[in-house]
C-alpha positions as CSV (number, residue, x, y, z in Angstrom):
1,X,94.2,224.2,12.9
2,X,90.9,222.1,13.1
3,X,91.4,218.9,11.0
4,X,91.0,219.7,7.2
5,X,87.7,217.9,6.2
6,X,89.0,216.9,2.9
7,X,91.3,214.8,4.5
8,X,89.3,213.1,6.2
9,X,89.0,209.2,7.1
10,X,88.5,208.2,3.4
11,X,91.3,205.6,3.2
12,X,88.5,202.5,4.1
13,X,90.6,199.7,2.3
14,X,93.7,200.7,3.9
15,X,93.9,199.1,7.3
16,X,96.1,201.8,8.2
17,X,92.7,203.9,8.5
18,X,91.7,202.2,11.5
19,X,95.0,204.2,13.0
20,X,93.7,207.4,11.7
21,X,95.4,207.3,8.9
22,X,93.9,209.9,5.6
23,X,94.8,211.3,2.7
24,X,96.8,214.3,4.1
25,X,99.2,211.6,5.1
26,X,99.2,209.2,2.0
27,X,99.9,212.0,0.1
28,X,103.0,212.7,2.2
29,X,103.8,208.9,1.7
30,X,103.7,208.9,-1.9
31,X,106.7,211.6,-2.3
32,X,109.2,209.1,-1.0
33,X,108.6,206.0,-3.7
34,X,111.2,202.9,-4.1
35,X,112.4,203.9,-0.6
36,X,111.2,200.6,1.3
37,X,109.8,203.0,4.0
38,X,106.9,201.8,6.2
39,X,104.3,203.8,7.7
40,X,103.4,203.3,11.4
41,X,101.8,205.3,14.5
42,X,103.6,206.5,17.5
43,X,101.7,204.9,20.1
44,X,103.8,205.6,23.0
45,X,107.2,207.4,23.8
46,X,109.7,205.9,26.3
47,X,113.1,207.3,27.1
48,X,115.4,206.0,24.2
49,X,113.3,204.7,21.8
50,X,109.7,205.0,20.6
51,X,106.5,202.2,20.0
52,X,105.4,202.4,16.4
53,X,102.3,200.5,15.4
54,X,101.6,199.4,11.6
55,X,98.7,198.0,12.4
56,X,99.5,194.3,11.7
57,X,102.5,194.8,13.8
58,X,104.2,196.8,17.0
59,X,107.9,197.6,17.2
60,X,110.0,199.4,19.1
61,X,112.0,202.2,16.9
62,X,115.2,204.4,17.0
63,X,115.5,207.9,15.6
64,X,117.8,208.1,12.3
65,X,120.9,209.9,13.8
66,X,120.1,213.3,11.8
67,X,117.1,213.7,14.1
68,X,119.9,214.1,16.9
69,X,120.6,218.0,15.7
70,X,116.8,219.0,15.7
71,X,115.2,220.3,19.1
72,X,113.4,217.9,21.6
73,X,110.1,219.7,19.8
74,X,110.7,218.4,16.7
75,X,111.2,214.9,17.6
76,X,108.0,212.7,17.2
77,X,105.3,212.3,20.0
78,X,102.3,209.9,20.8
79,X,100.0,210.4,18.1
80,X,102.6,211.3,15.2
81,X,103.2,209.2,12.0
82,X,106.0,208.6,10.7
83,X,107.6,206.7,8.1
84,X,110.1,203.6,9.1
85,X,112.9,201.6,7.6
86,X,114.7,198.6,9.8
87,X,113.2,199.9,13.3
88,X,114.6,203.0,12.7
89,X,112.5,206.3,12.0
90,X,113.3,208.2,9.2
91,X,110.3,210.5,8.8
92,X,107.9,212.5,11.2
93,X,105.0,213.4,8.4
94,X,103.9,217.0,8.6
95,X,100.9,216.8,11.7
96,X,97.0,218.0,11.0
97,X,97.5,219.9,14.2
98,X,99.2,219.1,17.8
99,X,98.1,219.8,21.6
100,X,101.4,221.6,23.2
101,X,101.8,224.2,25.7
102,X,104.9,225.9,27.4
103,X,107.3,223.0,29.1
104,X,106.6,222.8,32.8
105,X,108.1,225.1,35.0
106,X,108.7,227.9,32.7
107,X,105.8,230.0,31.8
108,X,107.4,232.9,30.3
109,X,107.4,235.2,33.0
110,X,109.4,238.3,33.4
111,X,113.5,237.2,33.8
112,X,112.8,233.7,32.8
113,X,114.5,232.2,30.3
114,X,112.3,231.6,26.7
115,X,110.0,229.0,27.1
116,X,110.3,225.5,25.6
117,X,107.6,224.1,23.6
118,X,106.3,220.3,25.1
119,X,103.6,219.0,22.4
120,X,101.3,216.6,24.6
121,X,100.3,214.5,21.7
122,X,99.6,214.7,17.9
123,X,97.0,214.9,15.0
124,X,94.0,214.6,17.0
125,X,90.0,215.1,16.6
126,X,89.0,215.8,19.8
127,X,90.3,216.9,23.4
128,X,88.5,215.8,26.4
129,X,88.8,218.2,29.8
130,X,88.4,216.2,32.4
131,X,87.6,217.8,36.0
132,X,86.7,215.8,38.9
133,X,83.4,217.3,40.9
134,X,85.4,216.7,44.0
135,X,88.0,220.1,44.8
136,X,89.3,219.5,41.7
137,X,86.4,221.7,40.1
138,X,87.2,225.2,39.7
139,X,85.5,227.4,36.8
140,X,88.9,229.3,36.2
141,X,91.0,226.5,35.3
142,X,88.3,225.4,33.1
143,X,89.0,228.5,31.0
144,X,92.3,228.2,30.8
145,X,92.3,224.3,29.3
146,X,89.9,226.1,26.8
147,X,92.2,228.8,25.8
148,X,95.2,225.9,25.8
149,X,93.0,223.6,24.1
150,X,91.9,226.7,21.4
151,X,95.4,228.2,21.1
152,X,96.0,224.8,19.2
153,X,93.0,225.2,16.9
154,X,91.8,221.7,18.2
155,X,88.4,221.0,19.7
156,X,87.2,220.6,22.8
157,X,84.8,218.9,24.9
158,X,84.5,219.0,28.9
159,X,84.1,215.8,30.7
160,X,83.0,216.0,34.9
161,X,83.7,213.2,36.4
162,X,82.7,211.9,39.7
163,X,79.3,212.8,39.1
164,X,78.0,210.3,41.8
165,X,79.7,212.4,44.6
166,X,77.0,215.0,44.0
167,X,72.6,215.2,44.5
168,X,72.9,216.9,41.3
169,X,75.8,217.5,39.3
170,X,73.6,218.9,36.4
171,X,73.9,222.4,38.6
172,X,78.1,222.0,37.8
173,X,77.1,221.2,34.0
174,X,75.4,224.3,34.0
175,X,77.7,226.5,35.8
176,X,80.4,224.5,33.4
177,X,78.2,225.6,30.3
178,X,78.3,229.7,31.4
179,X,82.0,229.8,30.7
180,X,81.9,227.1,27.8
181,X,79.7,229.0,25.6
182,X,78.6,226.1,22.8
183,X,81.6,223.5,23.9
184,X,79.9,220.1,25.2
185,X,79.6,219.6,28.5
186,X,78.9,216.1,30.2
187,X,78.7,214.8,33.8
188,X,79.6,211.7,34.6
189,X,80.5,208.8,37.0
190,X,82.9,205.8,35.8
191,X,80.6,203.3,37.0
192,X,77.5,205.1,35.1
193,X,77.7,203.1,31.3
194,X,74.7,205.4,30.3
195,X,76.9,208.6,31.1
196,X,79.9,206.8,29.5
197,X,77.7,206.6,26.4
198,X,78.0,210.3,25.8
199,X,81.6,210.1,24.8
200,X,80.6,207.6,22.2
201,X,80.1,210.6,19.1
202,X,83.8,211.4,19.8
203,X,85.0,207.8,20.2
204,X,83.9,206.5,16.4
205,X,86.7,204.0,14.7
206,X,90.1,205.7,13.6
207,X,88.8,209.2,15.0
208,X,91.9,210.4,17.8
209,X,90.7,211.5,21.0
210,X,93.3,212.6,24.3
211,X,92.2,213.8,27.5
212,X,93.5,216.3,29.7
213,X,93.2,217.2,33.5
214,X,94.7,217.1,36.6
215,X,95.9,214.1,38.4
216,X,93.5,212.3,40.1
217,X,90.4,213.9,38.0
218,X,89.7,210.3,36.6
219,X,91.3,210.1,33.4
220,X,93.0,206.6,33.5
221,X,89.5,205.2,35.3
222,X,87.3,206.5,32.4
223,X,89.9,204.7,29.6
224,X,89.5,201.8,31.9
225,X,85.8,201.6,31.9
226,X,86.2,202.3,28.2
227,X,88.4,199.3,27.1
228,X,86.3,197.1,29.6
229,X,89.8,196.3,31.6
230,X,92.6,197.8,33.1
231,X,94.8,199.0,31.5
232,X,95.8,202.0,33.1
233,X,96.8,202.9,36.7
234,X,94.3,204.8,38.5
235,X,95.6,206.2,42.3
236,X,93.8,208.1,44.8
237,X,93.1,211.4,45.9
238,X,94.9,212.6,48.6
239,X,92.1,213.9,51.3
240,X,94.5,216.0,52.5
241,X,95.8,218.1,49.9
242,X,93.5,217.3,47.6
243,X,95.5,216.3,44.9
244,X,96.2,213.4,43.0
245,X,99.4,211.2,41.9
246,X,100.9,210.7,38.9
247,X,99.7,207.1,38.2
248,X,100.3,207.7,34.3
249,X,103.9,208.8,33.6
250,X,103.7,207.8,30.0
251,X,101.5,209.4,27.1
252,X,100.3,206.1,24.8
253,X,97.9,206.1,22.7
254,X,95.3,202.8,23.1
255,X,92.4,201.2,20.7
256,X,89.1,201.3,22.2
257,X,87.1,198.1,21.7
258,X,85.0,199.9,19.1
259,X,87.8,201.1,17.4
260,X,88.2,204.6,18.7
261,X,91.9,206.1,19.7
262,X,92.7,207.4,23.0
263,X,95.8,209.2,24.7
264,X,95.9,209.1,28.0
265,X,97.8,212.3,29.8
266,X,99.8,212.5,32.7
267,X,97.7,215.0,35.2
268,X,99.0,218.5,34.3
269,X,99.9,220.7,37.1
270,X,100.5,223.7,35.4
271,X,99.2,225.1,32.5
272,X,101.4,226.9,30.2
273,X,100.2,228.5,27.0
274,X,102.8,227.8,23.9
275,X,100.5,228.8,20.9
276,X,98.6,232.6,20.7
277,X,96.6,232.0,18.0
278,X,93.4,233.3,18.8
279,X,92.7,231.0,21.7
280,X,91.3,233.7,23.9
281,X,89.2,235.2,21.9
282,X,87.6,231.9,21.4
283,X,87.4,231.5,25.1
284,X,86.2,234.4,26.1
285,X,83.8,235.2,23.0
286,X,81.2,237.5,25.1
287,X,84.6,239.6,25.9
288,X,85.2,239.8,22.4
289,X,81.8,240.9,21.4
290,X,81.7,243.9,23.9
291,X,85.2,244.7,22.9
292,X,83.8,245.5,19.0
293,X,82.0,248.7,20.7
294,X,85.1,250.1,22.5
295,X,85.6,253.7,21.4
296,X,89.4,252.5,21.1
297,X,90.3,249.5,18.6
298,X,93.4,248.9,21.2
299,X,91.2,249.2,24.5
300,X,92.9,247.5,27.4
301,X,89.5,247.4,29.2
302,X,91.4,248.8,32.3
303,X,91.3,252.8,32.3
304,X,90.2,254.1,28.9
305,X,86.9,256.0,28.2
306,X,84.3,254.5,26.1
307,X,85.3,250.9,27.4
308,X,82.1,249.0,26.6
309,X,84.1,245.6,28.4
310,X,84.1,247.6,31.8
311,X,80.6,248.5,31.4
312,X,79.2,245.2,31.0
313,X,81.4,244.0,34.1
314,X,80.0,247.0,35.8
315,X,76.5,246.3,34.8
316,X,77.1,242.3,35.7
317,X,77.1,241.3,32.2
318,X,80.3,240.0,32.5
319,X,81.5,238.4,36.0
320,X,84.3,239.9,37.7
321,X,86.4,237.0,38.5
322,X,85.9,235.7,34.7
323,X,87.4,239.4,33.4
324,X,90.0,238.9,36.1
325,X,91.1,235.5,34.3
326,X,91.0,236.9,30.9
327,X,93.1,240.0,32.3
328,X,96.0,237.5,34.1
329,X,96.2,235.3,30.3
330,X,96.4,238.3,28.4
331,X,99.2,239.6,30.0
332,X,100.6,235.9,29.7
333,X,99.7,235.7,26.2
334,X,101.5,239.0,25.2
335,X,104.5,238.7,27.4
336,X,104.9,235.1,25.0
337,X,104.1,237.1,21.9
338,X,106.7,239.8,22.7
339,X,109.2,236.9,23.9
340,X,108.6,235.4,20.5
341,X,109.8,238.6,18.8
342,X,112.4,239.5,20.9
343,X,114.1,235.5,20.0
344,X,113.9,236.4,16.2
345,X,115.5,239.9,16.4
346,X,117.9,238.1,18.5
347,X,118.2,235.4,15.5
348,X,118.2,238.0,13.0
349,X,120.9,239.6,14.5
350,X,123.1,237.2,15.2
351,X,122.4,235.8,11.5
352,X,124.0,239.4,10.2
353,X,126.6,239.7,12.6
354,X,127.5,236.4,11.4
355,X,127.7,237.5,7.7
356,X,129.1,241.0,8.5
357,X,132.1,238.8,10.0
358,X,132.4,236.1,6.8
359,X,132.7,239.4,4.3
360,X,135.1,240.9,6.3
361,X,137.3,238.2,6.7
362,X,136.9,237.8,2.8
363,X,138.1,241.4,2.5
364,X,141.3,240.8,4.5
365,X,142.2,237.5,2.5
366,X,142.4,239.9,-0.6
């Protein structure tokens, strides 16, 4: 869900704010009174324990032991708030929305086991898509960060670095813009302050920004140029293979001199969808509009008659290789769905079962 705009940064005399904090999460806060529980930000995650900012001060936290019987997705990530008693979280408040997909190396297909959700980072304003104009650039993985990026109800904007490797990279912002459809799009080199300027709407005190990309598409350089100092790793490209190393292993999330919040992302390799909600359509909204004049309301816009979809990819309207793309996530997208409800009849199930068994044994203890 996009951030609710009546919860918005109005907490100015709180320093808290200048975390992100609003009034969806003091309201949270002020069901749990007399408890001596502190509110911090999780501003990075590391194997055993978790960095928690107040503000005024940094720790680093344990979970509360009843945290230990929930799932790995339930535990809090880089971004979350959460409310703290000796170093020791208590409470993950309820997030204004979260950037997850489907855990690396599973993506749902046919035979594999249900996918895992892996939630990238927490109540956020913006997500940058950062592609290098180098190889990295491709059109198709573009649309599929969107989708990912829209699945979450959050909102995008795509970044393309390198910009100085190119005569003119405004052709690639233009290309960029025919499958964006209204989603900023901005070229840009690191060394460039004028094109770093651009990310300054997005970038406004207590507003939560992450970015995502593949490794090597400049990520870590741009938060460095943002800050004014290292503070991340950058590593090369490999000329080769084309492909970067993971020089950021950790998701933390770090104050801009102007008072803006950034996560930075290890590069993504593979991008698995977790939430269907409406992410395609979204992406693909010229799809959608042919797809209101279909003579079918179900069309698959593969074989049936009266497929307005195939006649605007026949006509040119529509690319081919763009249809192709929407084709190869929709089947992802309903194999998840129809994974989803196969897990709850499974649940379900099992829930009876469980309670045919109980009355049974109540019957025979007569």
């Amino acid at each position: 869900m996009n951030i609710d705009k009546k919860a918005d940064k109005t907490e100015t005399n709180n320093p808290l704010s200048q975390l992100g904090w609003n009034t969806h999460f003091q309201a949270q806060m002020e069901r749990f009174p007399g408890q001596d529980l502190i509110p911090a930000r999780v501003i990075g995650v590391r194997k055993n324990s978790f960095l928690v900012s107040t503000h005024k001060e940094e720790w680093r936290c344990a979970l509360a032991g009843r945290f230990h019987k929930d799932t790995a997705a339930q535990y809090p990530v880089t971004g979350d708030w959460v409310l703290v008693k000796d170093t020791v979280i208590s409470r993950v408040l309820v997030r204004q929305n979260a950037l997850s997909r489907g855990a690396s190396g599973n993506r749902g297909k046919q035979g594999a086991h249900p996918q895992r959700e892996q939630t990238l980072a927490a109540n956020l304003d913006t997500v940058f898509i950062v592609s290098g104009l180098d190889r990295d650039f491709n059109l198709r993985r573009i649309e599929r960060y969107l989708t990912l990026v829209y699945n979450c109800g959050l909102n995008p904007v795509i970044l393309l670095t390198k910009a100085d490797l190119h005569q003119n990279p405004v052709q690639f912002v233009s290309d960029t813009q025919g499958v964006a459809f209204g989603v900023p799009v901005y070229h840009m080199s690191a060394t460039d302050d004028d094109c770093l300027s651009a990310m300054a709407p997005y970038l406004v005190p207590g507003a939560t920004t992450t970015m995502i990309g593949s490794s090597g598409a400049g990520k870590s350089t741009l938060i460095n140029r943002l800050c004014g100092r290292a503070v991340q790793r950058t590593g090369a490209v490999s000329q080769v293979v084309n492909k970067g190393t993971h020089t950021t292993t950790s998701r933390d999330l770090i104050r801009l001199p102007n008072g803006g919040l950034v996560i930075d992302n290890p590069g993504i390799r593979e991008i698995a969808f977790w939430d269907i909600d409406g992410g395609i359509d979204a992406a693909f909204p010229e799809i959608e509009a042919f797809a209101r004049g279909c003579r079918f309301t179900d069309c698959s816009h593969i074989h049936e008659p009266g497929c307005r979809v195939r006649e605007a990819v026949e006509a040119g309207d529509i690319p081919e290789c763009r249809m192709e793309n929407y084709r190869k996530m929709n089947r992802e997208l309903a194999y998840l769905a129809q994974s989803r409800n196969k897990s709850a009849d499974r649940v379900e199930k099992e829930r009876w079962k469980d309670v045919a068994l109980k009355i049974k044994a109540m019957k025979k203890g007569r």
